[in-house]
C-alpha positions in Angstrom: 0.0 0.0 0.0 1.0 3.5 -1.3 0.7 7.0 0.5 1.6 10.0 -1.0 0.3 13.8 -0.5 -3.2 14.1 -1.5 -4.6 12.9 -3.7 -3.5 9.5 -2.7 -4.2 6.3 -4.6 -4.1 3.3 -2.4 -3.4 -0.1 -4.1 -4.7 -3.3 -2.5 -2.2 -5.9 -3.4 -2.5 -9.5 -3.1 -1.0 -11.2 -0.1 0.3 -14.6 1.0 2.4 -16.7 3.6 5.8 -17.4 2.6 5.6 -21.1 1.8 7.0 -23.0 4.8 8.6 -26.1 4.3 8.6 -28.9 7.3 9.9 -32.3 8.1 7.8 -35.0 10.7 9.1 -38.5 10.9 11.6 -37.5 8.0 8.7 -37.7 5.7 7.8 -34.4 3.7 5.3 -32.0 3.5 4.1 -30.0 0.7 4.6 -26.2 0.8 1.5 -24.7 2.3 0.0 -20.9 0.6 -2.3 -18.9 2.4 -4.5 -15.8 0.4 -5.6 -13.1 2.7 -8.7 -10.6 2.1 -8.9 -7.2 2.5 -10.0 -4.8 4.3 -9.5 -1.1 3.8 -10.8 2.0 4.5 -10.2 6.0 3.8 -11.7 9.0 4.6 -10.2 11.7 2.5 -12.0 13.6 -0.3 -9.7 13.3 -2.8 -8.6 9.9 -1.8 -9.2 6.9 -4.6 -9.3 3.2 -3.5 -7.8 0.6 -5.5 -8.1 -3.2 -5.6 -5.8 -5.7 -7.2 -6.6 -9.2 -6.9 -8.4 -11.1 -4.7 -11.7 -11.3 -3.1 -11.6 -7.7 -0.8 -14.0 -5.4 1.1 -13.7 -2.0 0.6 -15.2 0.9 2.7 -15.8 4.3 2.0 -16.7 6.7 4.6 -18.6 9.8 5.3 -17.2 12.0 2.4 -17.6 11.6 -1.3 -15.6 8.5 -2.2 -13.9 6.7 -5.3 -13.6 2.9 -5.1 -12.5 1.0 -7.6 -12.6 -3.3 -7.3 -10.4 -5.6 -9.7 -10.8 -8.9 -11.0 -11.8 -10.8 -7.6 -15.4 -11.1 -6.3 -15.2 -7.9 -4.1 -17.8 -6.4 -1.7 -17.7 -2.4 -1.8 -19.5 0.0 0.4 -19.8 3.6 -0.4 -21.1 4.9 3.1 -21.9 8.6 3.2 -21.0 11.4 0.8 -22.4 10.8 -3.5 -20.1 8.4 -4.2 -18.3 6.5 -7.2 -17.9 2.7 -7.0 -16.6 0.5 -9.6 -16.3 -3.2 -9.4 -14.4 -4.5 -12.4 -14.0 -8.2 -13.0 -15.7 -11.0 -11.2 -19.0 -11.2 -9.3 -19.8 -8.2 -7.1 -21.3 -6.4 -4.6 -21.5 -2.9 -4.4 -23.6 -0.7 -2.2 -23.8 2.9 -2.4 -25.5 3.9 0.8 -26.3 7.3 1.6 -26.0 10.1 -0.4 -26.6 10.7 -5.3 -24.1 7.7 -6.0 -22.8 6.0 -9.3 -22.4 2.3 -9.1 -20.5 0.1 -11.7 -20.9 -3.0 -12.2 -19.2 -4.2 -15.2 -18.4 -7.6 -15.7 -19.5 -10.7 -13.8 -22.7 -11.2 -12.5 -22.8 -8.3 -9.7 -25.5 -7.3 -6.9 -25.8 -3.5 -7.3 -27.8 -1.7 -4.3 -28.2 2.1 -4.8 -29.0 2.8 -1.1 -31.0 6.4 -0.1 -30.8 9.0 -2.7 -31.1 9.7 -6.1 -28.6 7.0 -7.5 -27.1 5.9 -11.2 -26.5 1.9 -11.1 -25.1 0.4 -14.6 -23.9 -3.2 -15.2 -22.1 -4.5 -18.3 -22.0 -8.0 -18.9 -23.6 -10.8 -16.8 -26.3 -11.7 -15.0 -27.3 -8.7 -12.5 -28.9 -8.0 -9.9 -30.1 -4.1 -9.5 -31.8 -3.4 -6.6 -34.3 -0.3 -7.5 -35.1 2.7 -5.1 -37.2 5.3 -6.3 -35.3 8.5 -8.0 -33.1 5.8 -9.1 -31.8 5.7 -12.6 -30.9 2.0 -13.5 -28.8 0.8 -16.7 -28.7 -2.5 -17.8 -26.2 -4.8 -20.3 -25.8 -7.9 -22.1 -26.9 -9.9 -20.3 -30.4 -11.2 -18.3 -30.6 -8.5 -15.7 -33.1 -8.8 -12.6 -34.1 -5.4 -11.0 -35.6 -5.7 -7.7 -38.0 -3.5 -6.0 -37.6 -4.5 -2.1 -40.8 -2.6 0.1 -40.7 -5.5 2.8 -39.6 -2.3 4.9 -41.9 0.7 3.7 -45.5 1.2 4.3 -48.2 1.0 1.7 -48.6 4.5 1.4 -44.9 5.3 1.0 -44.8 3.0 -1.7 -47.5 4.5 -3.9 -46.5 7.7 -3.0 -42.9 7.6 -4.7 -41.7 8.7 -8.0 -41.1 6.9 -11.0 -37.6 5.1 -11.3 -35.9 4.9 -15.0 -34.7 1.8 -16.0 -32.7 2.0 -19.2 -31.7 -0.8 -21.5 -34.8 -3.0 -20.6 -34.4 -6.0 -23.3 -36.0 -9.5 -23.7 -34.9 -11.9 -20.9 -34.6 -9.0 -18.3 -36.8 -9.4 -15.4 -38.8 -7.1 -12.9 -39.0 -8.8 -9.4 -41.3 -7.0 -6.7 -40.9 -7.9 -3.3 -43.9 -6.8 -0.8 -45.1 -7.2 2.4 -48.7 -8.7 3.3 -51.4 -10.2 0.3 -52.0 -10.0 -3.3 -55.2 -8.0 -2.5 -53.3 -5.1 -1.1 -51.5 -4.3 -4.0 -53.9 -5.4 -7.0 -54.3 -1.5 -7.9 -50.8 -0.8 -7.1 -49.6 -3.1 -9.8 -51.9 -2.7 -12.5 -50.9 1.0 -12.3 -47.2 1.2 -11.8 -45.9 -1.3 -13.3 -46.6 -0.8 -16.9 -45.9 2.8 -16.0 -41.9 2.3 -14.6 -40.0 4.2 -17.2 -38.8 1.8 -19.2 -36.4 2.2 -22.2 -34.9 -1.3 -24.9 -31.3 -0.7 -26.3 -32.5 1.9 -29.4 -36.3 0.6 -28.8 -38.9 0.6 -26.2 -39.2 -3.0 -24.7 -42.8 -4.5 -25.3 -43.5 -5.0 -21.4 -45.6 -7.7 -20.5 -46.5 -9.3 -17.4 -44.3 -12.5 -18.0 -41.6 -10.0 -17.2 -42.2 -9.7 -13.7 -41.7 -11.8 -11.2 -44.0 -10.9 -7.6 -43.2 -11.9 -3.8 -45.4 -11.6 -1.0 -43.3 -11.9 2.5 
């Protein structure tokens, strides 16, 4: 790892045991590697994060932060602050938290969760998993994408109250998957009338929604 004045970058190497080498009974033993994962955290403004290699967790704080992930299946938290999070190669998980963020996906087959605020999530290729809040502006990829709308946690009302979320790059084999609390009845307006209506957009042409296209939970 690598400080310098601000802005710092900090790179997130990976790290092993040195291979130990051991005799019992004079018969051999094979070397023996251990991989480590990371943890890491920084507070500054103007402080990126780097990952490179492995599976690590990264944490932002409470100011606006910039984490980048690598080719491993890393877990990233944004905290606080609009932040930037970028997860690179493998399978995923990034969570914005407070605060306007921009989540990246890119390859793999990622869980993307936008947190409070008014948030910008985009995958590339894989099999994704966006998790929707309201204000959110969601950007799919190749790939069969799931977006999830979680209100196991928010009252009726709030949940017919809130705007429209955008999802962008809505194509055939995407899915919409609606989690809610209590009975079918409850929500038989609520989903004849915002469903079709979530702003929906193909890649050059609008998707033909249909109902096959979403999947419904009651918890």
């Amino acid at each position: 790892m690598v400080g310098e004045p601000a802005p710092t970058v900090y790179f997130v190497l990976s790290t092993f045991l040195t291979p130990a080498y051991a005799t019992t009974n004079n018969e051999d033993q094979s070397n023996v590697f251990h991989t480590y994962h990371h943890e890491l955290y920084h507070t500054e403004l103007t402080l990126p994060l780097f990952a490179l290699g492995g599976n690590n967790k990264l944490f932002g704080l409470s100011s606006p932060d910039q984490i980048h992930g690598a080719d491993g299946n890393d877990t990233i938290y944004g905290g606080r602050g609009s932040d930037y999070l970028e997860g690179s190669g493998g399978n995923d998980t990034l969570i914005g938290g407070d605060g306007n963020d921009y989540v990246d996906g890119e390859g793999g087959d990622d869980l993307l969760y936008g947190g409070d605020g008014n948030d910008t999530l985009f995958v590339g290729n894989g099999n994704d998993t966006l998790f929707v809040q309201y204000g959110d502006q969601l950007i799919g990829g190749a790939g069969n994408d799931t977006f999830v709308f979680d209100y196991r946690f928010q009252p009726l009302l709030d949940i017919l109250s809130h705007q429209t979320p955008r999802i962008w790059d809505f194509e055939i084999g995407d899915k919409l998957k609606y989690i809610l609390p209590g009975s079918q009845e409850q929500y038989k307006d609520f989903l004849q009338n915002n469903i079709p209506n979530t702003f929906m957009v193909g890649n050059g042409n609008n998707h033909n929604f249909s109902y096959s296209d979403v999947i419904i939970e009651y918890l």
